[in-house]
C-alpha positions as CSV (number, residue, x, y, z in Angstrom):
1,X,-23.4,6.5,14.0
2,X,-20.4,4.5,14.8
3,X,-18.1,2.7,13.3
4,X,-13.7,2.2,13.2
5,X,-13.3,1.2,9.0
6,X,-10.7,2.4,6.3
7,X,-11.7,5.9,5.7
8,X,-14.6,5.7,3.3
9,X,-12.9,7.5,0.4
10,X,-16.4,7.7,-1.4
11,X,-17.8,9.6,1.0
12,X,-15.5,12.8,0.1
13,X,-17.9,12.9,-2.6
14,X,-20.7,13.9,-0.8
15,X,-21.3,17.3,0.5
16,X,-21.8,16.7,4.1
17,X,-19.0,14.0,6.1
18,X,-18.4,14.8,9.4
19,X,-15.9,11.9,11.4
20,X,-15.0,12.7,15.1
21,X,-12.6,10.2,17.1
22,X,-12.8,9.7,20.8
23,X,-11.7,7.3,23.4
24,X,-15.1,4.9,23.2
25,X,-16.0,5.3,19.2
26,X,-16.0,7.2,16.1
27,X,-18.8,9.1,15.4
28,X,-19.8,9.5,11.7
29,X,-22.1,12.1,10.1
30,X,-22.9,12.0,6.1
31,X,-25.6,12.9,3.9
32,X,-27.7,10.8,2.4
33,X,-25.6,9.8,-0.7
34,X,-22.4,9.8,1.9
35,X,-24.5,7.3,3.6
36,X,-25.1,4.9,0.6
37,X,-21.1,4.6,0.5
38,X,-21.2,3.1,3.7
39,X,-20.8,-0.7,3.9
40,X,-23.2,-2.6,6.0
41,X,-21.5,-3.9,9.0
42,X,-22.5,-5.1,12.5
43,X,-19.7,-3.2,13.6
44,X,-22.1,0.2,12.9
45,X,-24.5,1.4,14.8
46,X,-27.0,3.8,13.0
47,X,-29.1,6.5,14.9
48,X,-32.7,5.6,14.7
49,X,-34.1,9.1,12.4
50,X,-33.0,11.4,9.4
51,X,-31.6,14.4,10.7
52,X,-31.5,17.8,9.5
53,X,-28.9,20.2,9.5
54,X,-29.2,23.6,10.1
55,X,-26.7,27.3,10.5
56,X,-27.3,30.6,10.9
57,X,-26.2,32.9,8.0
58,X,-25.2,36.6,9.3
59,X,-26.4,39.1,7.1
60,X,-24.2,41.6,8.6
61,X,-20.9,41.6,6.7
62,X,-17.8,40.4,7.9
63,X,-18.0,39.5,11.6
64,X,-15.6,41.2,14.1
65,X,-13.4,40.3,16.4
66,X,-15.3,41.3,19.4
67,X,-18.2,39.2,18.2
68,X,-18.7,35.5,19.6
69,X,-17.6,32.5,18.5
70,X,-18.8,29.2,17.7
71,X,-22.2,28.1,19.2
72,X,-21.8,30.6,22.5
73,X,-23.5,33.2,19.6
74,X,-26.3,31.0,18.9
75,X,-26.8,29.9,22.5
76,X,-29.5,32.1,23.4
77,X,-31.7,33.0,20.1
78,X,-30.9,29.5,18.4
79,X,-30.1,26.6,21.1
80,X,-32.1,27.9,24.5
81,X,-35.7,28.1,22.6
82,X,-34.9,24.8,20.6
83,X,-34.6,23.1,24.1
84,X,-37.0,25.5,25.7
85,X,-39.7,24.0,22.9
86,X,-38.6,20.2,23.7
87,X,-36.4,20.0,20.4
88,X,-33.6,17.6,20.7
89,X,-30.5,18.9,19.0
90,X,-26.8,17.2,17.6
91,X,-24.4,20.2,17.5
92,X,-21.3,19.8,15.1
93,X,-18.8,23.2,15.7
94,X,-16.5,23.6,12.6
95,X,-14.0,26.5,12.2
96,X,-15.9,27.9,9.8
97,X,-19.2,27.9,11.1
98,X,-21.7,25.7,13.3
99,X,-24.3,23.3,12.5
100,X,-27.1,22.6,14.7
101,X,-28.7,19.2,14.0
102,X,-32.5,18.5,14.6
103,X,-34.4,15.1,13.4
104,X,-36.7,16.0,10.0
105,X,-39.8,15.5,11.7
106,X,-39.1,18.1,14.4
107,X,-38.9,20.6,11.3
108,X,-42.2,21.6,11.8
109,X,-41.5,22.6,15.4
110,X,-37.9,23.9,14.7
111,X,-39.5,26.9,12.3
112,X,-42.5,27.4,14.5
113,X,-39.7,28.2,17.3
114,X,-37.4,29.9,15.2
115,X,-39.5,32.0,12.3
116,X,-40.1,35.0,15.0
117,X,-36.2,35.7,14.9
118,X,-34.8,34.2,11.4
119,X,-35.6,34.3,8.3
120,X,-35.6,30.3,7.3
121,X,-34.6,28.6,3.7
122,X,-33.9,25.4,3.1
123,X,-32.0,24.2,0.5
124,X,-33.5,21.8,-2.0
125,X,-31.9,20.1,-4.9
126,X,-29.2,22.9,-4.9
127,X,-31.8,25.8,-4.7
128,X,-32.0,27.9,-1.6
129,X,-35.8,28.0,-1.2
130,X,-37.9,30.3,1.3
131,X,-39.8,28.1,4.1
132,X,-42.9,29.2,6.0
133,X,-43.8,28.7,9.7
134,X,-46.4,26.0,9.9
135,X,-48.3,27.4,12.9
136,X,-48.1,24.0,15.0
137,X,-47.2,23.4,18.3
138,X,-46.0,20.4,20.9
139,X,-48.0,22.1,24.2
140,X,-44.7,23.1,25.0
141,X,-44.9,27.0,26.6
142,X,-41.2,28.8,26.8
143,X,-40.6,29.0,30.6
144,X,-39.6,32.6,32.0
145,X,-36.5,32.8,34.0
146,X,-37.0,29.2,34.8
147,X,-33.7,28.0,36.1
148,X,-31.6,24.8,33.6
149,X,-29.8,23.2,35.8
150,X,-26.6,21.1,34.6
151,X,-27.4,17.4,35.2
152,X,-24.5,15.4,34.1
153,X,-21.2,14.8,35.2
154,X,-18.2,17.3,33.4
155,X,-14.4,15.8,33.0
156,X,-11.9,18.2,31.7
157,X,-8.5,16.3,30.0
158,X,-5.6,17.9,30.2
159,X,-4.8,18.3,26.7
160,X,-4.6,21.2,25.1
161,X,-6.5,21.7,21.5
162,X,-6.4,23.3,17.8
163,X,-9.5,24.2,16.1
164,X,-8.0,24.2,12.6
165,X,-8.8,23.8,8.6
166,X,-6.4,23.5,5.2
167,X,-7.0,24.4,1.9
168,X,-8.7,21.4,-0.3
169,X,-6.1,21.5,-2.5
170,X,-3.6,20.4,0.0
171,X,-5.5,17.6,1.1
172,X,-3.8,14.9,-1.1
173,X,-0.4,15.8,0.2
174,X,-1.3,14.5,4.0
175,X,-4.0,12.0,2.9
176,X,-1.3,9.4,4.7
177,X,-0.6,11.0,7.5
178,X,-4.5,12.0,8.6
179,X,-5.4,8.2,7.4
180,X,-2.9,7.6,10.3
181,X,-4.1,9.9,12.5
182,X,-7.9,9.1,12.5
183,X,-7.4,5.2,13.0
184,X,-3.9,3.9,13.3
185,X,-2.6,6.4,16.2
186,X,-5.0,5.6,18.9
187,X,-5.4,2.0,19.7
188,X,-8.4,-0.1,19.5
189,X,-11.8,1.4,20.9
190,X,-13.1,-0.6,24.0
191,X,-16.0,0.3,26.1
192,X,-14.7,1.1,28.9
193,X,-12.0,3.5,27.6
194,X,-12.9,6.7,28.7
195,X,-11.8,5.8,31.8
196,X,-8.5,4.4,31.2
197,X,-6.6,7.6,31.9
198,X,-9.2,11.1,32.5
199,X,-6.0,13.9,32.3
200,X,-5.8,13.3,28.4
201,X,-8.3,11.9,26.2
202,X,-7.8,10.9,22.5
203,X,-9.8,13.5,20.3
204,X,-9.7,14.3,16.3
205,X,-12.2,15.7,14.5
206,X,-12.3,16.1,10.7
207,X,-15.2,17.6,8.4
208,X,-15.9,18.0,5.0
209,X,-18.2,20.0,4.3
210,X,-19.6,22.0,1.0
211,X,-16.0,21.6,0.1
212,X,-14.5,23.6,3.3
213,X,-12.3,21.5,5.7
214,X,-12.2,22.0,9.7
215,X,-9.9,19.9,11.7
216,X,-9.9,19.6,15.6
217,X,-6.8,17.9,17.1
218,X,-4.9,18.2,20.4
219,X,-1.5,20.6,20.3
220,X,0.8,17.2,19.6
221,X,-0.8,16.1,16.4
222,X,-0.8,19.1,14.6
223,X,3.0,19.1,15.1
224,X,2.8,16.3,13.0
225,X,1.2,18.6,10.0
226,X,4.3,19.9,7.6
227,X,4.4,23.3,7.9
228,X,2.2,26.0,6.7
229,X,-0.3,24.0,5.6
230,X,-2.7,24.3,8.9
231,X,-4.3,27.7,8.9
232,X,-4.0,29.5,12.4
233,X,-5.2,32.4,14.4
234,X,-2.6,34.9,14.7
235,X,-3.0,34.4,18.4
236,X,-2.0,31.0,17.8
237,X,-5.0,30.3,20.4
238,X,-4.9,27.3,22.2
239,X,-8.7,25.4,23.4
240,X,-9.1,23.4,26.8
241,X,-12.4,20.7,26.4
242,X,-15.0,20.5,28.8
243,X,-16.4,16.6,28.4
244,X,-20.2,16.1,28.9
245,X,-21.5,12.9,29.9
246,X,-20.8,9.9,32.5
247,X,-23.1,7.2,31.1
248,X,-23.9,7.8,26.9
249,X,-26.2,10.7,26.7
250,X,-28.4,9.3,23.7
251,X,-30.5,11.4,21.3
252,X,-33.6,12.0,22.8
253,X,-32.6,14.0,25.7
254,X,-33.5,18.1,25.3
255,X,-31.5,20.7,26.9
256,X,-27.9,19.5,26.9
257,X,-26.1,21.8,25.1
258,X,-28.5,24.5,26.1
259,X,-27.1,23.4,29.5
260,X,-23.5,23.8,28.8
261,X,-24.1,27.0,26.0
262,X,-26.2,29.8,27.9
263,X,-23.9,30.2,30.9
264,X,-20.6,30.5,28.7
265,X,-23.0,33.1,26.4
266,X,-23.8,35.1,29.7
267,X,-20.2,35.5,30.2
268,X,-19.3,36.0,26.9
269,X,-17.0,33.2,26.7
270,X,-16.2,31.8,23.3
271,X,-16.9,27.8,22.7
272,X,-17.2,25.2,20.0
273,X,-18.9,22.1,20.3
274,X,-19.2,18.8,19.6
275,X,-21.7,16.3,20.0
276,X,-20.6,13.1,19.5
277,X,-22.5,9.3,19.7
278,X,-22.2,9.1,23.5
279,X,-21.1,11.9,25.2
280,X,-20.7,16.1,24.3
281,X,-17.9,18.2,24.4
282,X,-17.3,21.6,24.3
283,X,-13.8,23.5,23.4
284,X,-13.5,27.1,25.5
285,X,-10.0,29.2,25.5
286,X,-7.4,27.4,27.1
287,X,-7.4,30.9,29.9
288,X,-11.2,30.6,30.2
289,X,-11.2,27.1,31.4
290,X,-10.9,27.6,35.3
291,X,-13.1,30.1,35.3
292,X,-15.5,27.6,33.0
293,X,-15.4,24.4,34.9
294,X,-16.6,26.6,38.1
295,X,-19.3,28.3,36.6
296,X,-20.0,25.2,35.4
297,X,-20.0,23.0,38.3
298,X,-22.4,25.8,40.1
299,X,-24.8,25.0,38.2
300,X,-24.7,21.6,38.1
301,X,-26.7,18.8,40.2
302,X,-24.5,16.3,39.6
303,X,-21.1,16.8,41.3
C-alpha cells in the first residue's frame, strides 16, 4: 500500500515493516498488527489480499563469497517455477536476506510447487511448524525451454546505490535524520513524477524486520550518515538500478521478476530487488550494468 504520513512509530513494534520511497509513492509493507497502527486515510491505498511472506533458509553453513546474491540465487529453483505455476509474487530484497511475497490463498499452490526442492515451515504463533504439500493443482503444466520474454519497458537512472543496514541499537541516534530522509528530502509525490527527470530517480528503502535493519539509498544520502554507523562491504560496492515498469504493473501479473531474475542468474550476476506498488526494480553491480541493460533489452518485446 501507499501512503506519505509521519513515520508510524508504532509500527516498529511489529516484526515485519518494510517502507520503500520512489518518485510516484511510498510503498508500505507491515504485518498484521503493524497494519492495525495504521490510521485510516483516503490518502492510502491498500492492496486487495493478505499476503504471505516467504525466504529460503540455507542449511549449508556460512555462505561464500563465490555464491550468489540476493534473489539472482533463488531465481531458478524459487522465482521461475512460482511464475512457471501462474503464482503472482511481491519480492522485497534486504541485505540480509530476501523475501518472496505470495497472496495466502496461493499457499496451497506455492507448496505444491515448491515441496519437491525445499523443505517448507511456517511459522505460527512464534513456533516454526512443519507444512505438508497439499497435492492440488491450478492446470498449470511447467513449460520446457519455453522462452519468457521481457514485456515491459526498463529505465536505468543514473544514480549510483548502497545496499546497507545499522545495528538496532544505533537507531535512536539518526531517528532525525532518516525521519528527514524518508519524507522531508524529496518533495511532494505527484503522478506523473517519474517522468520529471529519468537520469536520477529519488529511491530509499528502509526495513525492519525480526529486529534486523536493511537500508537502500543512493551514494549521496548515505554521506549524510555519521560515520561508522552504516555497515559496508569491504569492497565498498556500489549498485546501478534497472527500473521495471512504464504504466503501474499491479499485483496480478505472473512472471515479472522471473523476467528480469533468470537471465541475470544465467550469467551469474548478482541482484537485489524490489517490488514496489507500481513499478519493480532491481539493483545489479554498478560494472555489471552495461552488460545488464543489453541482455536485458534482448530479450525484451518492448523497446
Amino acid at each position: 500500500m501507499e501512503s506519505k504520513t509521519n513515520f508510524p512509530l508504532g509500527a516498529i513494534k511489529c516484526k515485519f515493516f518494510s517502507l520503500t520511497e520512489t518518485p510516484e509513492d511510498y510503498t508500505i509493507i507491515v504485518d498484521e498488527e503493524g497494519f492495525k497502527e495504521l490510521p485510516q486515510s483516503e490518502h492510502i491505498s491498500v492492496a486487495d489480499a493478505t499476503w504471505l511472506a516467504l525466504n529460503v533458509v540455507s542449511g549449508g553453513g556460512n555462505a561464500s563469497n563465490s555464491q550468489p546474491i540476493g534473489v539472482t540465487k533463488i531465481a531458478k529453483s524459487v522465482i521461475a517455477p512460482l511464475a512457471d505455476h501462474n503464482i503472482s509474487v511481491f519480492m522485497l530484497s534486504t541485505y540480509q536476506t530476501d523475501f518472496i511475497l505470495v497472496r495466502e490463498r496461493d499457499l496451497p499452490m506455492v507448496m505444491h510447487t515448491l515441496s519437491s526442492e525445499f523443505t517448507l515451515f511456517r511459522v505460527v504463533n512464534g513456533e516454526t511448524v512443519a507444512v505438508h504439500d497439499l497435492g492440488v493443482t491450478n492446470g498449470f503444466v511447467k513449460p520446457k525451454l519455453v522462452p519468457r520474454p521481457i514485456i515491459h519497458p526498463l529505465s536505468s537512472p543514473s544514480n549510483m546505490f548502497c545496499v546497507t543496514s545499522l545495528d538496532p541499537d544505533t537507531l535512536p541516534s539518526v531517528a532525525t535524520l532518516l525521519m528527514d530522509v524518508m519524507f522531508y528530502s524529496g518533495g511532494p509525490k505527484e503522478p506523473g513524477a517519474s517522468s520529471e527527470d529519468s537520469s536520477h530517480i529519488r529511491f530509499f528503502s528502509f526495513s525492519l524486520i525480526e529486529g534486523y535493519i536493511s537500508l537502500v539509498m543512493d551514494e549521496q544520502t548515505t554521506q549524510r550518515f555519521p560515520n561508522n554507523v552504516l555497515f559496508t562491504s569491504a569492497s565498498g560496492e556500489l549498485w546501478k538500478m534497472v527500473r521495471i515498469g512504464g504504466q503501474p504493473l499491479g499485483f496480478d501479473e505472473c512472471g515479472i521478476v522471473a523476467q528480469i531474475s533468470e537471465p541475470l542468474a544465467t550469467a551469474d550476476i548478482p541482484a537485489y530487488y524490489i517490488s514496489t506498488f507500481k513499478f519493480d526494480h532491481a539493483l545489479v553491480p554498478e560494472e555489471n550494468i552495461q552488460s545488464v541493460i543489453g541482455a536485458l533489452r534482448t530479450k525484451s518485446t518492448a523497446q
